[in-house]
FINUVO-283944 format. One line per field, with one value per residue (C-alpha): residue number from 1; chain; residue in one letter; z, y, x. Coordinates in Angstrom, 2 decimals. Layout:
num (NUM / ...) .
cadena (A / ...) .
residuo (A / ...) .
pz (Z / ...) .
py (Y / ...) .
px (X / ...) .
//
This chain:
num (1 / 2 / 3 / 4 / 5 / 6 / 7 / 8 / 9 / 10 / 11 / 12 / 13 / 14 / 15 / 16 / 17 / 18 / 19 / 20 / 21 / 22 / 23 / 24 / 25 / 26 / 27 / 28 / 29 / 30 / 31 / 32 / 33 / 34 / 35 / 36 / 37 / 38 / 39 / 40 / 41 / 42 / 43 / 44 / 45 / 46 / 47 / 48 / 49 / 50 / 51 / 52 / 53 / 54 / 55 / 56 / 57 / 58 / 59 / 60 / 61 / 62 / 63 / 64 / 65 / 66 / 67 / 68 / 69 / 70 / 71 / 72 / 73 / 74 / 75 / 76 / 77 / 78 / 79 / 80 / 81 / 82 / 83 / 84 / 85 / 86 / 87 / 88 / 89 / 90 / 91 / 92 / 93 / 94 / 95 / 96 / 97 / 98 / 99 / 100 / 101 / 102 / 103 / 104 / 105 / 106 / 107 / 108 / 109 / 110 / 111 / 112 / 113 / 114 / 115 / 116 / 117 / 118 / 119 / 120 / 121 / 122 / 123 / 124 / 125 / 126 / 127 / 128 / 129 / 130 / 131 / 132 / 133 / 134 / 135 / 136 / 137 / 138 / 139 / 140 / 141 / 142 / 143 / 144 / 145 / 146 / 147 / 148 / 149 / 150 / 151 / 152 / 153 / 154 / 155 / 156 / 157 / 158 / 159 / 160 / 161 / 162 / 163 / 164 / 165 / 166 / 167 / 168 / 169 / 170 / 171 / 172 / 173 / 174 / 175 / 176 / 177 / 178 / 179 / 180 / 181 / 182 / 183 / 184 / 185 / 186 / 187 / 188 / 189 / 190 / 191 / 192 / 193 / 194 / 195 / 196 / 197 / 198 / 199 / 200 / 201 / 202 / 203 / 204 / 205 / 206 / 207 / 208 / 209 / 210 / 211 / 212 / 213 / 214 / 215 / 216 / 217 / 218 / 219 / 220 / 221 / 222 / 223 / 224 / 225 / 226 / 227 / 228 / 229 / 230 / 231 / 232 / 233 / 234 / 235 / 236 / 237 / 238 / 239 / 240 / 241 / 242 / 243 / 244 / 245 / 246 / 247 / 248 / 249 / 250 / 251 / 252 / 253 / 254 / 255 / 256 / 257 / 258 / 259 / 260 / 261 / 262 / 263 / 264 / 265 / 266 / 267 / 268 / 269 / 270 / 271 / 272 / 273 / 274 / 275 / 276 / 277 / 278 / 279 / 280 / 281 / 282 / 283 / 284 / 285 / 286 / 287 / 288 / 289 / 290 / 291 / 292 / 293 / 294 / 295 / 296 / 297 / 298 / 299 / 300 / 301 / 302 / 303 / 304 / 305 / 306 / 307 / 308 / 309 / 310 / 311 / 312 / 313 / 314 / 315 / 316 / 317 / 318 / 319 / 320 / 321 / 322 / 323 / 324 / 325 / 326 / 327 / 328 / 329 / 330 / 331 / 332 / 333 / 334 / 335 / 336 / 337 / 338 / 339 / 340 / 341 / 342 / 343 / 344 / 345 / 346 / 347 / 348 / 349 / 350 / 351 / 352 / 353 / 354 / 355 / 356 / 357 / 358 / 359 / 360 / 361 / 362 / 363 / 364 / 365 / 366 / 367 / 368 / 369 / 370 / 371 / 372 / 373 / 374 / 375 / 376 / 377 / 378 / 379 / 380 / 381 / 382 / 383 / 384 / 385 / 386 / 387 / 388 / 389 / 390 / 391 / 392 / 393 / 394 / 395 / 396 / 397 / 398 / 399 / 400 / 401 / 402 / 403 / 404 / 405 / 406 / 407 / 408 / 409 / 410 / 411 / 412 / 413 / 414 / 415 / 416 / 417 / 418 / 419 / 420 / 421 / 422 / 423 / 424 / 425 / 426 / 427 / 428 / 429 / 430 / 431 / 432 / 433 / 434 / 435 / 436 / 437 / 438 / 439 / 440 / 441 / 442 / 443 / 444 / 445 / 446 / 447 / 448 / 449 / 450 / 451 / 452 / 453 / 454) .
cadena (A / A / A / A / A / A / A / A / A / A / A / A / A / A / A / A / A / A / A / A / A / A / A / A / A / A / A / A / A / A / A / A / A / A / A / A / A / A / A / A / A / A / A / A / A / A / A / A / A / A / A / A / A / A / A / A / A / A / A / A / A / A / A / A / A / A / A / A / A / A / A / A / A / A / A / A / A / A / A / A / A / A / A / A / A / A / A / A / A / A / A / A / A / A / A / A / A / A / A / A / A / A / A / A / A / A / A / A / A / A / A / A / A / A / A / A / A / A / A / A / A / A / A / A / A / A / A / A / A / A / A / A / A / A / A / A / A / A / A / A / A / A / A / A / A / A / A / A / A / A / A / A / A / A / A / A / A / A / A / A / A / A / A / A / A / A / A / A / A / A / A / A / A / A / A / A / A / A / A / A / A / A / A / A / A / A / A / A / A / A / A / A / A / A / A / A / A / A / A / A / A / A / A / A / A / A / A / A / A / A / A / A / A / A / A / A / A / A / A / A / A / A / A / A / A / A / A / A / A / A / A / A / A / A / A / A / A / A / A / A / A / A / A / A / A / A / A / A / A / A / A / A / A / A / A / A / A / A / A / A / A / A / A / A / A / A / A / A / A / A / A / A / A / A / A / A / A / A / A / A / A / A / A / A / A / A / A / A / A / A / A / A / A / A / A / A / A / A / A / A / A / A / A / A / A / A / A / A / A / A / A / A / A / A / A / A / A / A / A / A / A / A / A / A / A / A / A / A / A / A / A / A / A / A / A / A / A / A / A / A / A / A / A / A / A / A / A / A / A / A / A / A / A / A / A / A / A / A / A / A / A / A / A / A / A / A / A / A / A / A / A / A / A / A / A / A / A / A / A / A / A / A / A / A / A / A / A / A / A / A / A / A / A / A / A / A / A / A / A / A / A / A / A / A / A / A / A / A / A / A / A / A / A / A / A / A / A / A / A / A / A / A / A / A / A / A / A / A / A / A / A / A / A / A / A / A / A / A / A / A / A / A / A / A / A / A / A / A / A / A / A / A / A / A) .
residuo (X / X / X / X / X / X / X / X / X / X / X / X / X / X / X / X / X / X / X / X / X / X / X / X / X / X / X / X / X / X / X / X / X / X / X / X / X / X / X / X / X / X / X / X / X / X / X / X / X / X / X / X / X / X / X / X / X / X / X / X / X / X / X / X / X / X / X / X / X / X / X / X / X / X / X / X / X / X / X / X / X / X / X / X / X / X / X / X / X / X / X / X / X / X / X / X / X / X / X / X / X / X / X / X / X / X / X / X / X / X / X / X / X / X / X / X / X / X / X / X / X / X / X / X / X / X / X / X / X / X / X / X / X / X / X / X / X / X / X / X / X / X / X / X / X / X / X / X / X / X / X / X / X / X / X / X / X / X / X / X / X / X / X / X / X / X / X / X / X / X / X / X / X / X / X / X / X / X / X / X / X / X / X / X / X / X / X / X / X / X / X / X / X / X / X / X / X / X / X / X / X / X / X / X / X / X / X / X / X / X / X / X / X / X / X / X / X / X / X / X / X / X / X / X / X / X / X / X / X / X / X / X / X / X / X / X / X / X / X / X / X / X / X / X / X / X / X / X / X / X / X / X / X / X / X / X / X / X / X / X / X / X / X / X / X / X / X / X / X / X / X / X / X / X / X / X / X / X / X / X / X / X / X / X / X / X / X / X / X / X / X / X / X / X / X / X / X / X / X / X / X / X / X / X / X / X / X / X / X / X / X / X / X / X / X / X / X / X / X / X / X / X / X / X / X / X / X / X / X / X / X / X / X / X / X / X / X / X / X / X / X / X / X / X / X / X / X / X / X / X / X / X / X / X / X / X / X / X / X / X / X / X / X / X / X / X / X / X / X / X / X / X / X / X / X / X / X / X / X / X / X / X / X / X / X / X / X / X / X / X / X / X / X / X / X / X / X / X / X / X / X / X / X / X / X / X / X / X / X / X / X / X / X / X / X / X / X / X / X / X / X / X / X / X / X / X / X / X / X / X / X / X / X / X / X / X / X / X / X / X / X / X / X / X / X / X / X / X / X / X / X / X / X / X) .
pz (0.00 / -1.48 / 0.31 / 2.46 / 6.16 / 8.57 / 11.40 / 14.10 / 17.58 / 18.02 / 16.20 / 17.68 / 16.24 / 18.01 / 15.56 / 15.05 / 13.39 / 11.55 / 10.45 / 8.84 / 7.19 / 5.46 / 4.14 / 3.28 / 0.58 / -0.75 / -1.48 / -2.63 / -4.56 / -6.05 / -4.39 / -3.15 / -5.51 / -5.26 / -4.38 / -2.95 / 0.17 / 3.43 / 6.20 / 9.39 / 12.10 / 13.47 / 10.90 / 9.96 / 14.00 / 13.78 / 10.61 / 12.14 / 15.60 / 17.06 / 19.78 / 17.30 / 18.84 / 16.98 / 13.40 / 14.82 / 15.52 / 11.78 / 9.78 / 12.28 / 10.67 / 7.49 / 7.82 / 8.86 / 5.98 / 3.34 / 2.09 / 3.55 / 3.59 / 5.62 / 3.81 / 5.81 / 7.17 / 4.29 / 5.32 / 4.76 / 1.83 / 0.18 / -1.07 / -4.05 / -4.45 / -4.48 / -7.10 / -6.26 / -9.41 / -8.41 / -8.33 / -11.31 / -13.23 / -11.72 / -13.92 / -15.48 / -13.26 / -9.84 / -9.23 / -6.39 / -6.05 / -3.70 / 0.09 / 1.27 / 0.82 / -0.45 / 1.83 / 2.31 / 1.31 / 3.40 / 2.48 / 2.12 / 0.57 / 1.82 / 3.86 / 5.68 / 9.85 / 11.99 / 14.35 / 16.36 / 19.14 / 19.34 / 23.21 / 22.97 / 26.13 / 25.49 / 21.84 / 22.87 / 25.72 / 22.84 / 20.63 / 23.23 / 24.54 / 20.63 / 20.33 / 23.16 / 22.49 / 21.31 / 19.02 / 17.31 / 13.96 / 12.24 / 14.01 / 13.14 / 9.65 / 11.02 / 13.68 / 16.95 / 19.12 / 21.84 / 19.59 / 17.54 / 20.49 / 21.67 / 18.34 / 18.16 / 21.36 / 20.09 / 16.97 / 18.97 / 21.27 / 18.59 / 15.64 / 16.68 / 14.98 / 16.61 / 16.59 / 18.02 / 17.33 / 15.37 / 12.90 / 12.89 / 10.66 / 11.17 / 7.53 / 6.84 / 5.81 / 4.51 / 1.05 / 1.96 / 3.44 / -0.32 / -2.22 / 0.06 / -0.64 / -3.89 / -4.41 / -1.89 / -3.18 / -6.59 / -9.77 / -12.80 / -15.08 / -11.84 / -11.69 / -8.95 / -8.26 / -6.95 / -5.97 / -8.60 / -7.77 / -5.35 / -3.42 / -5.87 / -4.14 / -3.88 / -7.96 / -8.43 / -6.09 / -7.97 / -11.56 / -10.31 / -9.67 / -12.94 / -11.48 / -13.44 / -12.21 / -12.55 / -11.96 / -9.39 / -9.56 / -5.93 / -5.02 / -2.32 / 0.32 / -1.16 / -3.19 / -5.12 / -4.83 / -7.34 / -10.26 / -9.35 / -12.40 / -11.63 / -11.18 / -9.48 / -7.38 / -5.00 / -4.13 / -2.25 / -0.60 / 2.36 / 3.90 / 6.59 / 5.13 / 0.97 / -0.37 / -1.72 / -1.61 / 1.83 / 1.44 / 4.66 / 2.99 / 4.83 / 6.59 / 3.85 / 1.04 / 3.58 / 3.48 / 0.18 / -0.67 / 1.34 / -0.42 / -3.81 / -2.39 / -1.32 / -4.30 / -6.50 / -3.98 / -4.19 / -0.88 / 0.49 / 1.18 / 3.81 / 3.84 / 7.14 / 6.91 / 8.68 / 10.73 / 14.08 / 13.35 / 13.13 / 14.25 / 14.25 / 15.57 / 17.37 / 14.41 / 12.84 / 13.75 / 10.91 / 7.88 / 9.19 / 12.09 / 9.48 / 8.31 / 9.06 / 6.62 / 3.48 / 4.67 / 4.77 / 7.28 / 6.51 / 8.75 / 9.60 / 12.39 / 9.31 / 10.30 / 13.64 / 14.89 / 11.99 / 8.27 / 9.78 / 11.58 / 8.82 / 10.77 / 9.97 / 10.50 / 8.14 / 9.71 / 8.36 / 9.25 / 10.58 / 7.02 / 5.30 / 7.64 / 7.55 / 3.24 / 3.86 / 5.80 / 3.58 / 0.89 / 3.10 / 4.01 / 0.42 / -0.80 / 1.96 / 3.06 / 6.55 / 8.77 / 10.75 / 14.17 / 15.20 / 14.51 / 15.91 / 19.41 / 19.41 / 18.64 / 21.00 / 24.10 / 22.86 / 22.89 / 25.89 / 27.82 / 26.42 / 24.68 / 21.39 / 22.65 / 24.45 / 21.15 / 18.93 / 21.50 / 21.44 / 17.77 / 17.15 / 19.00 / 17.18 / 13.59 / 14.79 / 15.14 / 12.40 / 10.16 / 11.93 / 10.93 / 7.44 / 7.06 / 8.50 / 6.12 / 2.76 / 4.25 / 1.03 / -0.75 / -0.72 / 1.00 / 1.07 / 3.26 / 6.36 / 8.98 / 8.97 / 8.12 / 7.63 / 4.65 / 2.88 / -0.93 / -1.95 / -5.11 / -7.78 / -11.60 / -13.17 / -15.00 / -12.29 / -9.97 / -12.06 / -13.01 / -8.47 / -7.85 / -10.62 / -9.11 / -5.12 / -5.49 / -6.97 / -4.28 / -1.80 / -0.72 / -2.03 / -2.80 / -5.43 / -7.42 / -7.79 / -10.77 / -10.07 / -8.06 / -11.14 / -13.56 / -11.59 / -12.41 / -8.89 / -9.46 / -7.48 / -4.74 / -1.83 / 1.25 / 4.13 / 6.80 / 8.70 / 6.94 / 8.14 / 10.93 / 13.02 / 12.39 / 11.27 / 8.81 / 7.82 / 7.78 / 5.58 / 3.17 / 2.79 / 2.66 / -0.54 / -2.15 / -1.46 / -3.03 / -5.87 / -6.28 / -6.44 / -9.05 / -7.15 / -7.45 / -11.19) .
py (0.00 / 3.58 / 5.68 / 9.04 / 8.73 / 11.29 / 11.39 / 14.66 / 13.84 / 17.77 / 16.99 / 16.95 / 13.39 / 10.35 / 8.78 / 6.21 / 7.70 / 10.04 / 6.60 / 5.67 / 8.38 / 8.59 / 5.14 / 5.11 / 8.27 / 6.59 / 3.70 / 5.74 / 7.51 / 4.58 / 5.26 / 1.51 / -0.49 / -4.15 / -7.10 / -5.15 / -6.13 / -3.52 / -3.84 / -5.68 / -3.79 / -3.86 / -2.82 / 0.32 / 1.01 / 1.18 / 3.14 / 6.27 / 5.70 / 4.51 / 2.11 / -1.43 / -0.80 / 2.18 / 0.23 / -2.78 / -0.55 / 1.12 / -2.43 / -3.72 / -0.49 / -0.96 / -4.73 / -4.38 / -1.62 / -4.53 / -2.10 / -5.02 / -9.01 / -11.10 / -14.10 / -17.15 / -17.17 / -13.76 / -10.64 / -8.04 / -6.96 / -4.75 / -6.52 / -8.22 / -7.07 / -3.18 / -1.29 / 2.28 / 4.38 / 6.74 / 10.56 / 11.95 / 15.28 / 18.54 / 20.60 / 23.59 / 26.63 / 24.39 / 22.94 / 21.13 / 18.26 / 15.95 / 16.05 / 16.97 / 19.88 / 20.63 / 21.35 / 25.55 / 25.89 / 27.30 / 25.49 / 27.64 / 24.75 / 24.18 / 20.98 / 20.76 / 21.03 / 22.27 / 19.65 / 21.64 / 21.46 / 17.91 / 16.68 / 15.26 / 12.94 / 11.90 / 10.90 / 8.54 / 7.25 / 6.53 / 4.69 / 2.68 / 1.33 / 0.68 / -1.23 / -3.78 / -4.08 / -6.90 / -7.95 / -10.64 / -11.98 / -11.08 / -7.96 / -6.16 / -4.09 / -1.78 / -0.86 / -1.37 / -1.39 / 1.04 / 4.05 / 3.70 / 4.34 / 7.19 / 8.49 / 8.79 / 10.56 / 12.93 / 14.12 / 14.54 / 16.79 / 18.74 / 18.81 / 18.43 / 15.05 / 12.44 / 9.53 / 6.27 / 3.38 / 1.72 / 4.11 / 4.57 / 2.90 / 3.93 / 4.65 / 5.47 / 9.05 / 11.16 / 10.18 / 6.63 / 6.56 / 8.11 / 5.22 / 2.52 / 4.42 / 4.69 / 1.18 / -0.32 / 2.08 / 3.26 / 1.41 / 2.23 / 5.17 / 6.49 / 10.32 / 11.71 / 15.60 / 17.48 / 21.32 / 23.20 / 23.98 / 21.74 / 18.94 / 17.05 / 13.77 / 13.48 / 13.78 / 11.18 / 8.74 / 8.88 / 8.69 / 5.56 / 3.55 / 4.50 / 7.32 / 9.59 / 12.66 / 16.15 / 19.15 / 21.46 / 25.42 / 27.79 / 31.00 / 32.84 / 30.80 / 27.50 / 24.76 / 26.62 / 23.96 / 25.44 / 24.21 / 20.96 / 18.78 / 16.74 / 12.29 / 12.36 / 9.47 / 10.97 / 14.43 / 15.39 / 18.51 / 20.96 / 22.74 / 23.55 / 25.63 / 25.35 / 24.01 / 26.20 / 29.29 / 29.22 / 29.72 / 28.29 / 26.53 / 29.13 / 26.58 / 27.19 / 26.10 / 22.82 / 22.08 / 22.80 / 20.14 / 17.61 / 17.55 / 17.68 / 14.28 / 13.15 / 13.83 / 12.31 / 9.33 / 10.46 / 10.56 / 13.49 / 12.82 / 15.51 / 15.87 / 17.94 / 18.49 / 20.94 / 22.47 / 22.27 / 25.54 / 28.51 / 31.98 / 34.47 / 32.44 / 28.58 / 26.18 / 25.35 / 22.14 / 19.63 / 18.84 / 15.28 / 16.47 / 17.73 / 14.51 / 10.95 / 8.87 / 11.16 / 12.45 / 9.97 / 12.06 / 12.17 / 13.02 / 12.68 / 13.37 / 14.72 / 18.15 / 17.91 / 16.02 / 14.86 / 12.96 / 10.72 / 8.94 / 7.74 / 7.17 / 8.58 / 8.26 / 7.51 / 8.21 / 6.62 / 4.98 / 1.65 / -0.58 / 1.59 / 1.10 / -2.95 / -2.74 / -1.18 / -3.32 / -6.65 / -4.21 / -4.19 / -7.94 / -8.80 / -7.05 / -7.37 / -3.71 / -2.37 / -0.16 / -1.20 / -1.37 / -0.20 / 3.63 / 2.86 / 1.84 / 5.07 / 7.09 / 4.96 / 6.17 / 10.11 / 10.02 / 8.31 / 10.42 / 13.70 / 14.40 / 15.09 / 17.51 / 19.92 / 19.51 / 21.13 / 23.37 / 24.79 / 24.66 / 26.72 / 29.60 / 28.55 / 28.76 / 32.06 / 33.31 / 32.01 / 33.42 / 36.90 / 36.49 / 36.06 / 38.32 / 41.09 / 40.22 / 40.23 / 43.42 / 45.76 / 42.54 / 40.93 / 38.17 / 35.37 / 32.52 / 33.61 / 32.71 / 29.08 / 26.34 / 26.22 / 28.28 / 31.35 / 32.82 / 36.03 / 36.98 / 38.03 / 37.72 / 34.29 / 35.30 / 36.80 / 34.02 / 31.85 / 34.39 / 34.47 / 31.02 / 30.31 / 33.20 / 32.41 / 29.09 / 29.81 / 32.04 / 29.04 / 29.42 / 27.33 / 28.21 / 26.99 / 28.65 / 28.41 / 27.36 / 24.32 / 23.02 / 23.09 / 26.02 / 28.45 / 32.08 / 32.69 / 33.34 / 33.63 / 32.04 / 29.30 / 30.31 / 27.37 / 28.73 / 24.98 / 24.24 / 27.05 / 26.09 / 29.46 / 32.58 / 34.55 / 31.98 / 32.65 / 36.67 / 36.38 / 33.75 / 35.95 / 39.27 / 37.77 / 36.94 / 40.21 / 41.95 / 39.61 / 40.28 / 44.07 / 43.58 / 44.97 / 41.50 / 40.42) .
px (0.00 / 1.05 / -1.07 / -0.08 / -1.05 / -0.96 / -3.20 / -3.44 / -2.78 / -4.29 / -7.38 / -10.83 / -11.49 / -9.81 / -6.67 / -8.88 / -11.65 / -8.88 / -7.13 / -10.94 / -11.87 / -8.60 / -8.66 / -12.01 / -10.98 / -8.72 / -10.66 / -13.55 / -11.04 / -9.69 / -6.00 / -6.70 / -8.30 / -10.01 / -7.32 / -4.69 / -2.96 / -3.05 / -0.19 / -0.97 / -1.90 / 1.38 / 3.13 / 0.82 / 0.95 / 4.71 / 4.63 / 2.02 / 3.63 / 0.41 / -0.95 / -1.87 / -5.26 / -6.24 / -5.29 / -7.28 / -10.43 / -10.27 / -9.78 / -12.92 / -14.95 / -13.97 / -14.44 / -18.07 / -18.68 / -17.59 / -14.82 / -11.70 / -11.91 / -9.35 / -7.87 / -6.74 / -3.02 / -2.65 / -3.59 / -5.67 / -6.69 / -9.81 / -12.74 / -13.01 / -16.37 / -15.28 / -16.49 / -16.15 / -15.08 / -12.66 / -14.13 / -14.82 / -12.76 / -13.96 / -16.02 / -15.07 / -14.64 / -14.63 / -11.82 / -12.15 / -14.72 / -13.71 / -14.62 / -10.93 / -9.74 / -6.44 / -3.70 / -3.34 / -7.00 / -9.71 / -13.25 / -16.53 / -18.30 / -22.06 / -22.81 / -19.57 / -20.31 / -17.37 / -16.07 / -13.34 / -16.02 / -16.56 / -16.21 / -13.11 / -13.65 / -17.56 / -16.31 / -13.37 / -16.21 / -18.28 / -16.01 / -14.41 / -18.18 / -18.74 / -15.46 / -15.94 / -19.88 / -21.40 / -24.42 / -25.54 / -24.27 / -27.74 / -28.58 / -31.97 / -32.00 / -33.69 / -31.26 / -30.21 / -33.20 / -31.91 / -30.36 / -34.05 / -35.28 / -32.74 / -33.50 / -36.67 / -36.75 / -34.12 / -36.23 / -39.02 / -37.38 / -35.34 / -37.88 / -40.93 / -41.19 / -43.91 / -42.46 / -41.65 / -39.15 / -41.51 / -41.03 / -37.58 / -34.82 / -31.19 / -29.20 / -25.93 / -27.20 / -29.71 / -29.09 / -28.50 / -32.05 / -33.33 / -31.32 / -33.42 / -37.16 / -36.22 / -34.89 / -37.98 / -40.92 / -40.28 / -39.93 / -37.70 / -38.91 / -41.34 / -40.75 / -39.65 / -39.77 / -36.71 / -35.85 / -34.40 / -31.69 / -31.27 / -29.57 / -26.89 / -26.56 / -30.21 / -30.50 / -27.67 / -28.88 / -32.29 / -30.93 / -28.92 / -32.03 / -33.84 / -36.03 / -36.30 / -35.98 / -38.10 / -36.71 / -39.04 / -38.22 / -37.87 / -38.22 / -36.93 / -39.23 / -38.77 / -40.61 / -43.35 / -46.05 / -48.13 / -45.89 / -45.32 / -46.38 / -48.94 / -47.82 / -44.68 / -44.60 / -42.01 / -41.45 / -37.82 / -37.53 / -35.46 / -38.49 / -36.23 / -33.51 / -33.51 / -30.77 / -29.28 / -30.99 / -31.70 / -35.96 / -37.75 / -41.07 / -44.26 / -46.76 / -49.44 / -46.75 / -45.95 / -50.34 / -50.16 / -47.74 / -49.00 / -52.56 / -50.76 / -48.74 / -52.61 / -53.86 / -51.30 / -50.70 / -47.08 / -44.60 / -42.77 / -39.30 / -38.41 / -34.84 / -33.96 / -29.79 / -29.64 / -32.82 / -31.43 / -29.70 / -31.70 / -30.78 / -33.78 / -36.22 / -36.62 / -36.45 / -39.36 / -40.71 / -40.47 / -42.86 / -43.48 / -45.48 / -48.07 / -48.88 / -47.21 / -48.69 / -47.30 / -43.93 / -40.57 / -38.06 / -34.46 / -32.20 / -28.54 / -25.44 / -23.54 / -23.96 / -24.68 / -21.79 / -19.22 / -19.95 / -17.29 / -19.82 / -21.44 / -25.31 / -28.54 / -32.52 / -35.36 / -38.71 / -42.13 / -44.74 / -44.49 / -45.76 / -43.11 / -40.26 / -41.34 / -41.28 / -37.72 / -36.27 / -37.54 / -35.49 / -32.21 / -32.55 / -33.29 / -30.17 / -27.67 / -27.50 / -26.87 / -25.36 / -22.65 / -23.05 / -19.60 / -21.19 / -24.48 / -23.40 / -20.80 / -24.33 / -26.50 / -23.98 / -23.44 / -27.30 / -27.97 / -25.49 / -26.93 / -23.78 / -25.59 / -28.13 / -25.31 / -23.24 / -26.25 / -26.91 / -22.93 / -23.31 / -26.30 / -24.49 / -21.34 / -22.61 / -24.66 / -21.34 / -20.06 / -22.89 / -21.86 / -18.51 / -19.38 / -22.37 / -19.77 / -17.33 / -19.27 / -21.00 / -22.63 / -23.23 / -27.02 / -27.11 / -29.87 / -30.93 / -29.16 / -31.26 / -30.60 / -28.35 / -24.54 / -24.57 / -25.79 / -26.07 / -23.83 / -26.54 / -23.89 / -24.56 / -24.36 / -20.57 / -19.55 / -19.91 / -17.90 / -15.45 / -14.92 / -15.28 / -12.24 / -10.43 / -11.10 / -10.08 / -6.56 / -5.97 / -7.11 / -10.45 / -12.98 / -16.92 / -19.34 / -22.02 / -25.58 / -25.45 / -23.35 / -26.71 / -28.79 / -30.46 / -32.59 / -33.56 / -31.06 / -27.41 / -24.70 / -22.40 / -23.04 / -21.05 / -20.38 / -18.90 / -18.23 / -15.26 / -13.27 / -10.71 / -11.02 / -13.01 / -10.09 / -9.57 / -13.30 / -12.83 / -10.47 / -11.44 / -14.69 / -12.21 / -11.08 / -14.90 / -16.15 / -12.97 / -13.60 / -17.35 / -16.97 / -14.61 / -11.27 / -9.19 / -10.12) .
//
């Protein structure tokens, strides 16, 4: 194995989960590639300068995700099976697609949550209760029994979401959840409606099951319900906090859309990345409490604690959750429990509710930081979420998101999020390391946009 290593011993996130999350890039990346051989433990714990522990607790995770196989009296080696396709060539004007950043960079990409918070201690607690747990061989699809329960309770509390663990199923995501409706609900060449622009992933992981997929235009608040074509089967949406645009859907928009989904027998996939975080009023509570039968909840500890974790929540009701999990049995897909029992503890010890409770004042300052920063430049969907819109003209955008990212900050534009009447660019502001890091990656946008640096 060829493959730079270098884990943090400053870092927030324990070696171990460092150690994961690096290998697992490279073998979505296609770094590693099916058949070849890794070190032994001992001999990639000598190489970092590590306990053998830590290299034994990342080839268990990556074990139980299917990504490594152990062959008798061999080694270790990745799976056979693998199929990942390394990521694809950038497109034109964004450089940078992967999920790492490069090296000297500061990241203002959307959906990335800031983990230089993280409880240090609670973490390693969890991960060390995960790592000597045990559970049987065929555990439930579904879940673990006790975090469906934690979780239920935690939605209910947070966002407003009636539920019990019936109704839960713990995914590997929010757009892991949409692959299994889509691949246990919908049937190839059904048409599915999605926010334009809107959520990439979501699109992808649609098209890749045969759905095919109907673009939905927004406005400033959202979905506009009124133009949604009438026999999609499946509707996905971010009532919460529009992604991109930043549009919270009003509550007569939300009963709008659930008669359309009555009417047309269609679902409502409610996709709710990032609602915790609201800044001018309490969040809103979330689209499933309108109406349980219609609405499939999404939800995920991506933003809220780390995408390193790799668990999230689908919500229906209980027929639906039963129809999903025949899907996972039928085609061998779960999520590991390794990450589930490291959630079921930070839950249980209330380690997840102080965390979104720091970060809600954290990303309020953030969002100050940046607002400050870009000041005499509109901004749009700031009241929520991890990320806002700097409106610019279409050109323009590109010609600063070209420009920003060879001086080593990194945004995106509207536009790369689909066609929409709305131009301009998406500013994250999780990525950053520190705030001055964030004042003056958005020093260098705002010069950009009012044409001083081109």
């Amino acid at each position: 194995m060829d493959v730079p290593l270098v884990l943090d011993r400053s870092a927030a996130e324990p070696l171990g989960v460092q150690l994961v999350a690096q290998l697992r890039a490279a073998l979505t990346g296609g770094r590693l590639r099916a058949g070849e051989r890794l070190p032994s433990t001992r001999a990639l714990a000598a190489t970092l300068g590590v306990g053998r522990a830590v290299v034994t607790q990342a080839y268990e995770q990556l074990y139980a995700e299917g990504w490594l196989e152990g062959r008798h009296g061999s080694g270790t080696y990745v799976s056979g099976l693998l199929t990942a396709d390394p990521v694809p060539p950038p497109p034109p004007h964004e450089p940078f697609r992967t999920n790492e950043a490069p090296a000297g960079t500061i990241d203002l990409r959307a959906g990335i949550a800031w983990t230089g918070a993280l409880d240090t201690p609670a973490w390693r607690r969890a991960w060390r209760a995960a790592a000597v747990a045990r559970h049987p061989e065929r555990a439930d699809v579904r879940g673990l029994p006790a975090l469906r329960e934690l979780i239920a309770g935690h939605v209910r509390r947070g966002r407003g979401v009636p539920c019990d663990a019936s109704r839960v199923l713990v995914t590997r995501g929010a757009t892991h959840g949409l692959d299994l409706l889509a691949g246990a609900v919908l049937r190839p060449g059904d048409r599915a409606g999605v926010e334009e622009p809107g959520y990439r992933r979501a699109k992808s992981a649609l098209r890749a099951r045969g759905i095919e997929v109907v673009p939905c235009p927004v406005d400033e608040h959202g979905l506009i319900v009124d133009a949604l074509p009438d026999g999609l089967r499946l509707v996905y949406t971010t009532p919460s906090h529009q992604f991109p645009l930043g549009g919270v859907l009003p509550v007569p928009r939300r009963q709008a859309l659930l008669a359309y989904a009555r009417r047309n027998g269609a679902l409502v996939a409610e996709d709710d990345y990032d609602g915790e975080f609201r800044y001018d009023v309490a969040p809103l509570p979330a689209l499933y409490g309108l109406d349980p039968d219609v609405v499939v909840y999404l939800g995920t500890t991506g933003k809220t604690l780390t995408s390193a974790l790799g668990v999230g929540w689908l919500i229906a009701e209980p027929s639906l959750v039963a129809d999903l999990a025949r899907h996972r049995t039928a085609v061998g897909d779960r999520t590991p429990a390794l990450p589930q029992e490291a959630l079921r503890t930070l839950l249980d010890g209330g380690d997840v509710d102080r965390h979104v409770r720091r970060m809600r004042a954290e990303y309020a300052r953030r969002r100050a930081v940046v607002a400050g920063a870009l000041h005499g430049l509109r901004l749009r969907g700031d009241t929520a979420g991890l990320h806002l819109v700097v409106e610019l003209g279409a050109a323009a955008a590109v010609r600063v998101t070209a420009e920003a990212g060879r001086r080593g900050v990194l945004t995106e534009t509207v536009a790369s999020h689909g066609a929409s009447r709305y131009s301009g660019l998406v500013v994250g502001y999780g990525g950053a390391a520190t705030h001055a890091d964030l004042r003056a990656a958005c020093a260098v946008l705002r010069e950009l946009a009012v044409g001083r640096g081109l």
